[in-house]
C-alpha positions as CSV (number, residue, x, y, z in Angstrom):
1,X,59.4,270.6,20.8
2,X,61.3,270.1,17.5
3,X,64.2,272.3,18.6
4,X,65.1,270.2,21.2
5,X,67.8,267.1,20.1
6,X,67.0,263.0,20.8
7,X,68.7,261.4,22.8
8,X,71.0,260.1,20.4
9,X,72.0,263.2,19.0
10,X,73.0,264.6,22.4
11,X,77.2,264.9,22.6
12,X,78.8,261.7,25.1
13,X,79.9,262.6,28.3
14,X,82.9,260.3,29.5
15,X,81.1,257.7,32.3
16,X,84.1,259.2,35.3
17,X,83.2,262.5,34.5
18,X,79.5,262.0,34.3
19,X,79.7,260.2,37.6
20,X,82.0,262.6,39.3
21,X,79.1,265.4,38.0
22,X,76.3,263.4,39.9
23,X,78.2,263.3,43.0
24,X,78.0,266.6,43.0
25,X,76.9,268.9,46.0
26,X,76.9,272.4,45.9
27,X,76.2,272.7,49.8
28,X,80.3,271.6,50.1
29,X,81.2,274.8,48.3
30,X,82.7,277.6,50.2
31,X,80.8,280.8,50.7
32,X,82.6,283.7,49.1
33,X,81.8,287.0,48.9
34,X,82.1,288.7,46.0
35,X,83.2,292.6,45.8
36,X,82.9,294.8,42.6
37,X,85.9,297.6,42.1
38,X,85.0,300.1,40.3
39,X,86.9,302.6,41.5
40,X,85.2,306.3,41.1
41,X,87.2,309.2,40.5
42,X,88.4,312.1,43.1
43,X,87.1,315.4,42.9
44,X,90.4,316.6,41.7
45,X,90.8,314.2,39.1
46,X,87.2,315.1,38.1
47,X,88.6,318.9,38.1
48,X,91.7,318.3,36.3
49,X,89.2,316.5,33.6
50,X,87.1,319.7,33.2
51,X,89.9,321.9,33.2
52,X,91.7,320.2,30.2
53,X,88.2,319.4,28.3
54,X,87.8,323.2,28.8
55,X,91.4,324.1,27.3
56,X,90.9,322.0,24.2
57,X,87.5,323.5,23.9
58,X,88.5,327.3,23.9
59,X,91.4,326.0,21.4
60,X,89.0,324.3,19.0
61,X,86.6,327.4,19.2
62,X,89.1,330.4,19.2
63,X,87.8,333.2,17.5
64,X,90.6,335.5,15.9
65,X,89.1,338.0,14.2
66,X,87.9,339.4,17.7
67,X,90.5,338.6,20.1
68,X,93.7,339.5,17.8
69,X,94.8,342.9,17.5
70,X,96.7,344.0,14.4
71,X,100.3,345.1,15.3
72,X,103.1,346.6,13.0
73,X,106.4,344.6,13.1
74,X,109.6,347.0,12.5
75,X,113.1,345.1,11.8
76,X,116.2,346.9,13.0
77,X,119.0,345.8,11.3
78,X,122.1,346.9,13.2
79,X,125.1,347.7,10.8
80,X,128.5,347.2,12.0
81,X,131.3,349.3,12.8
82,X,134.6,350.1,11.2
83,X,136.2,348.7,13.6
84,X,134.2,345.1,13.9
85,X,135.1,345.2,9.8
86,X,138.6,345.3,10.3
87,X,139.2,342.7,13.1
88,X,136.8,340.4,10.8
89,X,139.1,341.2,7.6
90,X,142.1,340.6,9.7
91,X,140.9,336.9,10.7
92,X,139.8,335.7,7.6
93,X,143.2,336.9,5.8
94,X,144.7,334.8,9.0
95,X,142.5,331.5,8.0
96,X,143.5,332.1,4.3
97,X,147.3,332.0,4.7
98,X,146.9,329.5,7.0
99,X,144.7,327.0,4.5
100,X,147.1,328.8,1.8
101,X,150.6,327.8,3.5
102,X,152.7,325.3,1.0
103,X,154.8,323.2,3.0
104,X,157.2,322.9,0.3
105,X,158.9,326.0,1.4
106,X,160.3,324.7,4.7
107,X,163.7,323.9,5.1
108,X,164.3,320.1,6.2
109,X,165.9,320.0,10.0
110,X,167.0,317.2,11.8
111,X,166.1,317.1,15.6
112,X,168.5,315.9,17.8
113,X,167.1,314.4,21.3
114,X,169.5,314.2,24.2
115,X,169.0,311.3,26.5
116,X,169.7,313.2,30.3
117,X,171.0,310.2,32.6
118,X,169.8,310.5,36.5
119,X,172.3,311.8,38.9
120,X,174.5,309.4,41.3
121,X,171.9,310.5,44.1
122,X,168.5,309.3,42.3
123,X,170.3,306.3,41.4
124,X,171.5,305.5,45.0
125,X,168.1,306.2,46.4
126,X,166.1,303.9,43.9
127,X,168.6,301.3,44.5
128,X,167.8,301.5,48.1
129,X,164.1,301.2,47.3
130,X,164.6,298.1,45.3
131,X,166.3,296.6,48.0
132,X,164.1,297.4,50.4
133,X,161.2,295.9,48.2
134,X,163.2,292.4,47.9
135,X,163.8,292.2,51.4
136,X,159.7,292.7,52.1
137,X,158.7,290.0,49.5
138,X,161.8,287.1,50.1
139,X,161.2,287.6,53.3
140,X,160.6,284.2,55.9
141,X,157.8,284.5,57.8
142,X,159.1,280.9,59.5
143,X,161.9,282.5,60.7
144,X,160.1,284.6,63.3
145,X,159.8,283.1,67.1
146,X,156.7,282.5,68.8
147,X,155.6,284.8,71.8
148,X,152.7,285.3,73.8
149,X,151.1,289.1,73.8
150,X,150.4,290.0,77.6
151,X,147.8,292.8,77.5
152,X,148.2,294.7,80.8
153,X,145.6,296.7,81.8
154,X,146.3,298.3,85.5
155,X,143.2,298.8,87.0
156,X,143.1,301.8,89.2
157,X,143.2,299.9,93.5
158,X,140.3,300.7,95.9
159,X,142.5,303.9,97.6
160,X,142.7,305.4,94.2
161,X,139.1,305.7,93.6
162,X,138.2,306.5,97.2
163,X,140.3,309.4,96.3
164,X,138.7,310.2,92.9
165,X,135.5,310.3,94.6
166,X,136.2,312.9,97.5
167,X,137.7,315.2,95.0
């Protein structure tokens, strides 16, 4: 009995709480029921597993000496023509006077640019088209009179479909 502490050295419980504890009744509790998941694996997942533990097994435990063959490798090395020579000689003495060329040699030039003015026509018709365009937006909506839209529907009278429906 000399693990067990006195009284004294016990830890203090705050008086609410201790008194809330002693009202206490379990019997108030809701029953629950409790439901363990522990999902188990499908058959195919199970497969899949064995498949890949399988792979990794006949990769750790390949045996080379018995499975390998020995083969001879041959490299062809394909020479080319006279003609694929040439056309490759021709290009790169293209590319070197090209990198090669010293602009110095050119002759200075002065361009002249002529400014071409529309014809009477273009410039009648776009004048029309600005016009148009400020008589759309200055015009006054407030100038317009009121009417009232009649919708007139003429339904067909009683002879007509009498004669509709014999036909």
């Amino acid at each position: 009995m000399a693990d067990t502490p006195t009284l004294e050295n016990l830890p203090k419980v705050d008086a609410d709480l201790k008194s809330e504890l002693e009202k206490f009744k379990p019997e108030l509790m809701k029953k629950a029921s409790t439901q363990e998941k522990n999902p188990l694996p499908s058959a195919e997942d199970v497969k899949q597993e064995r498949r890949h533990s399988e792979l990794i097994h006949g990769v750790e435990h390949f045996d080379k000496e018995h499975c390998l063959k020995h083969a001879e490798t041959s490299e062809k090395l394909i020479l080319p023509n006279a003609q694929d020579v040439a056309a490759e000689k021709t290009q790169q003495a293209l590319l070197k006077g090209v990198e090669g060329f010293d602009t110095n040699n050119l002759k200075p030039t002065e361009t002249q640019e002529k400014v071409v003015l529309p014809d009477n026509e273009v410039i009648q018709t776009e004048k029309v088209q600005q016009n148009l365009l400020e008589g759309i937006e200055s015009f006054d909506s407030k100038k317009l009179k009121h009417t009232e839209t009649q919708e007139k529907n003429p339904l067909p009278t009683k002879e007509v479909i009498d004669q509709e429906k014999s036909v």
